[in-house]
C-alpha positions in Angstrom: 161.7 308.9 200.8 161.3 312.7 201.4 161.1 311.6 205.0 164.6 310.1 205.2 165.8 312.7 203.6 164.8 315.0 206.3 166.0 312.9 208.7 169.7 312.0 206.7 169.5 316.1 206.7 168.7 316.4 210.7 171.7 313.9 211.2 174.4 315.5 209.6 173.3 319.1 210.5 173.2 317.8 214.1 176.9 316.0 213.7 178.8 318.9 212.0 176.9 321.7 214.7 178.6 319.2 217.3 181.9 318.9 215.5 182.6 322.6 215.3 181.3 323.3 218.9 183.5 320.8 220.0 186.3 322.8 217.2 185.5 325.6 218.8 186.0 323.9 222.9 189.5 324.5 222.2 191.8 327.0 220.8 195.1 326.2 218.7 197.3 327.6 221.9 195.0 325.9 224.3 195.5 322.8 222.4 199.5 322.9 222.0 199.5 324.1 225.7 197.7 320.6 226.8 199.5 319.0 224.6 203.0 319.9 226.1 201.4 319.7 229.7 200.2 316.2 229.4 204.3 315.7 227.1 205.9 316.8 230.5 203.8 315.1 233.0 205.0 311.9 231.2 201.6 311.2 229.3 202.9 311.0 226.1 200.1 309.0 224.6 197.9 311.3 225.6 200.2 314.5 224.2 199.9 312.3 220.9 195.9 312.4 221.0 196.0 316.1 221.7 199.1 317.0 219.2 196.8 315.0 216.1 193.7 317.1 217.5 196.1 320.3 217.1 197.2 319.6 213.7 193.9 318.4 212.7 191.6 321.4 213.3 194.4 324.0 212.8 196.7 322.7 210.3 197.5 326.1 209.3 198.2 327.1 212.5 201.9 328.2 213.4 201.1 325.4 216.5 200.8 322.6 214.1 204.4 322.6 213.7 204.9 322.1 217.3 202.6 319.7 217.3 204.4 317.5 214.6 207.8 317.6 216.4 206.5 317.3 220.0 204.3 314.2 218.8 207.6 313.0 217.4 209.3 313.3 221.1 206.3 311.8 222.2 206.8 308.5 220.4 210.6 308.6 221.1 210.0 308.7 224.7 207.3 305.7 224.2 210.0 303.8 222.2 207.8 303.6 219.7 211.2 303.9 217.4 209.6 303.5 214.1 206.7 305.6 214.5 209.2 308.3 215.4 211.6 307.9 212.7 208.2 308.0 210.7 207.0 311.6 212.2 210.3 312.7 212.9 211.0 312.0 208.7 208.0 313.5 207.8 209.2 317.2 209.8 212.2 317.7 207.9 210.5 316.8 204.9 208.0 319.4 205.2 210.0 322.1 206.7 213.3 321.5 205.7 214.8 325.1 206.8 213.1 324.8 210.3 215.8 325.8 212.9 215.0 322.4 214.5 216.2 319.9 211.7 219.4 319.5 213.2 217.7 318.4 216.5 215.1 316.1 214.3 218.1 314.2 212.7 220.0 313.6 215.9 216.7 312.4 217.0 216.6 310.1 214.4 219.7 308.6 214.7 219.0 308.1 218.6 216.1 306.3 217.3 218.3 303.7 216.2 221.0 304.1 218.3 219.2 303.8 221.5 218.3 300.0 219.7 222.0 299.0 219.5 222.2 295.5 221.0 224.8 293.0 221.8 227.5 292.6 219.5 226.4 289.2 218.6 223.1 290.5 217.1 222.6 292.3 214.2 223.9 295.3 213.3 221.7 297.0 211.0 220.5 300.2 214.0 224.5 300.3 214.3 224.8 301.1 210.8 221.6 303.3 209.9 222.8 305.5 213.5 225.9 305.8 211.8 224.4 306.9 208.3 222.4 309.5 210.1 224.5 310.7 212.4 227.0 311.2 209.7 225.0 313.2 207.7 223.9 315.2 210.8 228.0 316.2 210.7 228.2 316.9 206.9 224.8 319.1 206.6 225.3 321.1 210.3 228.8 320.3 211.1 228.5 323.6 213.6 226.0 322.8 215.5 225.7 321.5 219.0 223.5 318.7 218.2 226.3 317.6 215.2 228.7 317.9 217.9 226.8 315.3 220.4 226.3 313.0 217.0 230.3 312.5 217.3 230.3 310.8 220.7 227.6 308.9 219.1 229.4 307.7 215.6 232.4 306.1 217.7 230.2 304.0 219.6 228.2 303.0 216.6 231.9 302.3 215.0 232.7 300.5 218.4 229.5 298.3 218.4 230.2 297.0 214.4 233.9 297.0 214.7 233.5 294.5 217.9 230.7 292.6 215.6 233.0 291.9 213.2 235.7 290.9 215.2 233.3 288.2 217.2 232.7 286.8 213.6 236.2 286.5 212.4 236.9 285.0 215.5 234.2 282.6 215.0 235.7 281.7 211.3 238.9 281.9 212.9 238.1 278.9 214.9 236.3 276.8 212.5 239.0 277.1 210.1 237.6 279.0 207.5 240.6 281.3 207.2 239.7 283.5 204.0 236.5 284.3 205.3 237.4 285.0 209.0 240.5 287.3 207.1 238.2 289.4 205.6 236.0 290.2 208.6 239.1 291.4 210.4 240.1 293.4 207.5 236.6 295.1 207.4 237.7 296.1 210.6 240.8 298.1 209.8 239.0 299.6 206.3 235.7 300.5 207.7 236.0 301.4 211.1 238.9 303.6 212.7 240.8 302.7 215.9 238.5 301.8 218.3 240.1 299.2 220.4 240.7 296.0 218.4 242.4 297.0 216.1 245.8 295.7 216.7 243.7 292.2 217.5 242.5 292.1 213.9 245.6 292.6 212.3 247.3 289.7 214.8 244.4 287.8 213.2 245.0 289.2 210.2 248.6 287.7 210.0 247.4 284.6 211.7 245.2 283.7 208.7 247.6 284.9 206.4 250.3 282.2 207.9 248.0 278.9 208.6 246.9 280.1 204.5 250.5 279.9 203.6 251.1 276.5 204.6 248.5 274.9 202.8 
């Protein structure tokens, strides 16, 4: 027993001498300056490995902050959409008057923005870019990055507005007035001018009339 001991002693003595030589391989800056190397050489997977390493061994460190946003980008560029809405989240949360929140929520609208689809598919990324990129404009309505959310928030209205308009015209054609009515309505409530409007209220009045006669 006192044997094993010795030797369950030996092991972990061995262990954490090799962790914190390997801790001590690598400085915080060293670290953060790898990490943005292998981030702008297009090895974002490895920036990821080196950015949780950072943030690891020198949470305290003023690099760990770094480290969370850039490992944020890092999934963004991967596409990896809901790992970055995850990390990108988890930034503002716990730094909430960084001078980079602004950029974090325009990145996480583009998270699901740069998922917007065909109008026949669903439109929830349409509707959460929207959200976000709204409330980019109504917490930093001066900022550049609110001001690049705009461009956005018409083409999020664009993409629903059309959605809605291919399913009233779907109900339009299988007769089911009332409900193909109140998709082109939605249209001239929720969304401003973006192209089809004068469409939905033709199809508005359309309804309205073959409704009328029955």
């Amino acid at each position: 027993m006192k044997r094993l001991l010795i030797l369950i002693f030996v092991f972990f003595f061995v262990s954490g001498c090799s962790y914190f030589q390997s801790k001590e391989e690598k400085t915080a800056p060293e670290l953060a300056s790898e990490g943005m190397d292998a981030f702008s050489s297009g090895n974002y997977k490895k920036s990821i490995e080196l950015f949780d390493k950072l943030k690891s061994w020198y949470p305290f460190s003023k690099y760990a902050i770094l480290a969370e946003l850039k490992k944020a980008d890092a999934h963004y560029e991967l596409e990896e959409y809901e790992e970055a809405v995850f990390t990108y989240e988890e930034f503002e949360a716990l730094h909430p008057q960084n001078e980079a929140v602004p950029y974090v929520i325009y990145q996480i609208g583009r998270c699901y923005f740069d998922q917007l689809e065909t109008i026949d598919r669903d439109q929830t990324p349409a509707k959460k870019a929207l959200e976000t990129f709204e409330r980019l404009t109504r917490q930093f309505p001066e900022d550049p990055y609110a001001q690049k959310a705009r461009t956005h928030i018409k083409k999020c209205h664009e993409s629903m507005a059309e959605h809605e308009f291919y399913i009233g015209l779907f109900y339009f054609k299988s007769q089911h007035y009332e409900a193909a009515k109140q998709r082109f309505m939605n249209i001239l409530i929720q969304h401003p001018d973006v192209g089809v409007h004068r469409q939905a209220i033709d199809y508005v009045e359309r309804c309205d009339a073959v409704m009328a006669k029955r």
